[in-house]
Each structure stands twice: as structure tokens, then as C-alpha cells.
C-alpha positions in Angstrom: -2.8 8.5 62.1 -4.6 7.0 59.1 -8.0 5.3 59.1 -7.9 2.1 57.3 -11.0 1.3 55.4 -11.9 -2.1 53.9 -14.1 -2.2 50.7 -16.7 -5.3 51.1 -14.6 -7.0 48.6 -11.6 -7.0 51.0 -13.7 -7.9 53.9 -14.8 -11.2 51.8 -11.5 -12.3 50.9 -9.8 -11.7 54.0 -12.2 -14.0 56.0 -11.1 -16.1 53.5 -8.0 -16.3 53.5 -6.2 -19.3 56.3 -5.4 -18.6 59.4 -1.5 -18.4 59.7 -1.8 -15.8 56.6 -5.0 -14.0 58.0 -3.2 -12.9 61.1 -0.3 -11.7 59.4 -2.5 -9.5 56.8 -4.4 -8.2 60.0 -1.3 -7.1 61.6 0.1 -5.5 58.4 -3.5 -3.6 58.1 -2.9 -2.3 61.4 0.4 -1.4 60.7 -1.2 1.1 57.7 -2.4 3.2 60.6 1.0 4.5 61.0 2.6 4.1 58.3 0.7 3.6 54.8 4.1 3.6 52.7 5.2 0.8 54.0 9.3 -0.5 53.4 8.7 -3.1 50.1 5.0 -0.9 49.1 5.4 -0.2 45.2 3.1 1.7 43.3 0.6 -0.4 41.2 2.2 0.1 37.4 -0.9 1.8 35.0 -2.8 2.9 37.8 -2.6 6.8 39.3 -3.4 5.9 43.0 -3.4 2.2 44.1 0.0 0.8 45.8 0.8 -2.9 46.9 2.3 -4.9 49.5 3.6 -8.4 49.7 2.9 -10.6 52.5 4.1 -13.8 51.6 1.9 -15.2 49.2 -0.6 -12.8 49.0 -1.2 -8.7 48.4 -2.7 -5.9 49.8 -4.2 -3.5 46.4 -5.1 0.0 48.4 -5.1 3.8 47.8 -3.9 6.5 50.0 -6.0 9.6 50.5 -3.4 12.0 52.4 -5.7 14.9 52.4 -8.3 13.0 54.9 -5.5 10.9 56.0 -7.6 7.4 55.0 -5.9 4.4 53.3 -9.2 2.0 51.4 -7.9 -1.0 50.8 -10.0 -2.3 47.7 -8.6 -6.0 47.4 -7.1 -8.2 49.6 -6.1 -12.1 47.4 -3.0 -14.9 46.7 -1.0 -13.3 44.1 -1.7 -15.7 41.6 -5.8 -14.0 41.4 -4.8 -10.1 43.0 -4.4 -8.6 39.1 -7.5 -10.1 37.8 -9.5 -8.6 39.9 -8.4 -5.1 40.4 
């Protein structure tokens, strides 16, 4: 099982974000435990280690360190901001 770790960036945005979205992003966090490839995850084009996932209108940017079995998710935003701020 992998330990999901949230940069302070993350943490920020996802108190942000509304509610009805917020609860699904928690849920999908939790569900990195288990499994941190995800069905729909893609691999962040131009970058060596960072991976996505879509939930609904916003993304989850993260890395996966299989060694230590941790996933860091670094940003957490709508899709319209997630690339700027990678």
C-alpha cells in the first residue's frame, strides 16, 4: 500500500476547491493508496516522473516513488490553471 503525500501547495488548493468536487478528489486520493496507476492516469508529456488524473474539471499532477512505495502529489487545480503551475 502507498503513502500519499500532499505538497503544501496541494493542501492549499484542495481546501479550495467546492465541495461537490472536494469530496470526489478526496476519495480519488484515497483511492492512490492502492492503486497509484489509476484506469484514465497518463503520463505528464515533457516531464520524466509526474502522471495526471481527470476528475471532472479538475487534475491531480503527482509522482510515484515505487521504491518507498509513496505517491507526492505536488498540485491539485481546475484544468484551465493545472499547466501553469507545474
Amino acid at each position: 500500500m502507498y503513502k500519499v503525500v500532499l505538497s503544501k501547495k496541494a493542501e492549499k488548493q484542495l481546501d479550495s476547491i467546492p465541495n461537490p468536487y472536494y469530496l470526489s478528489i478526496k476519495d480519488h486520493l484515497k483511492g492512490l493508496e492502492e492503486n497509484p496507476r489509476p484506469y484514465g492516469y497518463t503520463k505528464l508529456f515533457g516531464y520524466s516522473d509526474l502522471y495526471r488524473i481527470r476528475i471532472n474539471n479538475y487534475r491531480i499532477v503527482y509522482s510515484i516513488y515505487d521504491d518507498i512505495l509513496k505517491v507526492e502529489v505536488i498540485n491539485i487545480d481546475h484544468r484551465k490553471q493545472i499547466y501553469k503551475n507545474i
